[in-house]
N, C-alpha and C positions, 0 to 999 in steps of 0.2 A: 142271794140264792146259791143253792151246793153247785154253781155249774160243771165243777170238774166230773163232778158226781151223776148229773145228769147227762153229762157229754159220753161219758164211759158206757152207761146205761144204753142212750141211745144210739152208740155206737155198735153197741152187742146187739140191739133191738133190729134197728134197719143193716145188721150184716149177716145175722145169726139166720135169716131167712134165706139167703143167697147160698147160703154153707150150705144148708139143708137141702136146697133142691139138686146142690152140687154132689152129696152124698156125704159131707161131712157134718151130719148130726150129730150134737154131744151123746156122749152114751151117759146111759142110766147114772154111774157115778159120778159124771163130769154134772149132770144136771141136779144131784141131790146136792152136790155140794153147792153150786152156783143156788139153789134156792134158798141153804140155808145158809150162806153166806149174804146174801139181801135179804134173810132176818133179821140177823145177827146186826147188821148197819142199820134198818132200825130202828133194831131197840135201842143201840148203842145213842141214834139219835133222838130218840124219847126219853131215855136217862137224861144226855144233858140237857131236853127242855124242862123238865119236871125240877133240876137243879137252878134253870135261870132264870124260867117265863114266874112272874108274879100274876099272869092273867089266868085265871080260873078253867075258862075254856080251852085255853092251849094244855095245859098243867093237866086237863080231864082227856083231852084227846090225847096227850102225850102219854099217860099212863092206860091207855085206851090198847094203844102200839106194844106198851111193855108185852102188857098181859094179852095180847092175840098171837104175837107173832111167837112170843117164850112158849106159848100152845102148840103153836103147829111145828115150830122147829123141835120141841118135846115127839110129838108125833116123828117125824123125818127122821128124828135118831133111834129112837123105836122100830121103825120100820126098818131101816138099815139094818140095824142089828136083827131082827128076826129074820131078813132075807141073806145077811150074812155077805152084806157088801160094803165096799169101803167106799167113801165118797171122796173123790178123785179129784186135786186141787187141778185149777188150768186158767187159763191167759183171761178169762172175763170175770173168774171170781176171783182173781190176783189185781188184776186191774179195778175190781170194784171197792177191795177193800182201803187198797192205794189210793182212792179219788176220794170215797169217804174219810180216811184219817186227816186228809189236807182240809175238806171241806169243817169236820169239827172244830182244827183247831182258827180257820177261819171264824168258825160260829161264835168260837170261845171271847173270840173279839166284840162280840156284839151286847148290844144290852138293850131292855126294855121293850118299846116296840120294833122296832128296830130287829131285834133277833127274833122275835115272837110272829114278824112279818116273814124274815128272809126262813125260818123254819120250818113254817104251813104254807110258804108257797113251795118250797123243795117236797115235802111228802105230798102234796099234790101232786106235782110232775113227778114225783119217783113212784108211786102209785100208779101213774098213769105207763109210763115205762116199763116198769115191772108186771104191768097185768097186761100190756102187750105183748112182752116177752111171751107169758105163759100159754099167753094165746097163739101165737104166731109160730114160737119157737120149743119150746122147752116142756107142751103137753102133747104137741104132735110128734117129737122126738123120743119120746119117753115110753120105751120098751114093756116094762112090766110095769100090769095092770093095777097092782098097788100102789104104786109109786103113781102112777097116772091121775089113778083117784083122785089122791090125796093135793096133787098139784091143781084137779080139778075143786074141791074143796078150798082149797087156799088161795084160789082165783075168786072164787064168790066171797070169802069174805075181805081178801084185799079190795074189791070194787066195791064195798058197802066202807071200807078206808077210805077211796077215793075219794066218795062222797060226803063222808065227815069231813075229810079236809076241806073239800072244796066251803063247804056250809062255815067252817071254822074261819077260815079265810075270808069268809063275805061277811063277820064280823068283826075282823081288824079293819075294813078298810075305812 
């Protein structure tokens, strides 16, 4: 499993609330980017399943990820650009993409069920991480109401990910 990946997550998740009440909420840019930067991870993670898993169902879920997440982060750059904002790098989308590049080439080690396991159990818990965030941290933070939307849009169909994963995963075992 990605743990580095889920450590970083969960680390943004159970602190990113604390900041908040403290008065340090991401602002708008720091949060466009932190979401589409766990797109971006992924799909990057859906790429290398569709290159290694030979199991039908992972390879369908994995191209599942390409094509939802390359959508809404399509949308996220759209919107930036009509609002005429830059999305603003910082310490938890720096940290996330540093825990995924370790976790792939982790992956890259793996083969057959073996990786097809450790991969649907990661987007499970990253799923679940990530649509905590949105909830906890990163829609109640989020200033303008486009942007809010669309965070709220991209939480409903991350939670219907969830639950593919979880469904995917309860046919590996």
């Amino acid at each position: 499993m990605q743990k580095h990946l889920i450590a970083a997550l969960a680390a943004f998740a159970l602190s990113a609330p604390a900041a908040f009440a403290a008065g340090a909420a991401p602002t708008d840019p720091q949060i466009a980017h932190i979401a589409y930067t766990a797109g971006v991870i992924d799909i990057e993670a859906a790429k290398q399943a569709v290159e290694k898993s030979k199991d039908k169902n992972v390879v369908a879920f994995a191209k599942d990820m390409i094509r939802d997440h390359e959508a809404v982060n399509k949308q996220a750059l759209d919107l930036v650009k009509k609002l005429k904002v830059t999305p603003e790098d910082n310490a938890t989308s720096k940290s996330l993409t540093e825990a995924a590049e370790k976790e792939r080439q982790k992956l890259s080690k793996l083969k057959g069920a073996e990786f097809d396991k450790a991969y649907v159990d990661n987007e499970v818990a990253y799923h679940k991480t990530v649509n905590g965030a949105l909830k906890t941290t990163l829609i109640p933070a989020a200033q303008n109401p486009d942007l809010k939307a669309l965070l709220e849009t991209g939480l409903k169909l991350f939670e219907g990910h969830e639950l593919h994963a979880e469904h995917v995963a309860s046919m590996l075992k």
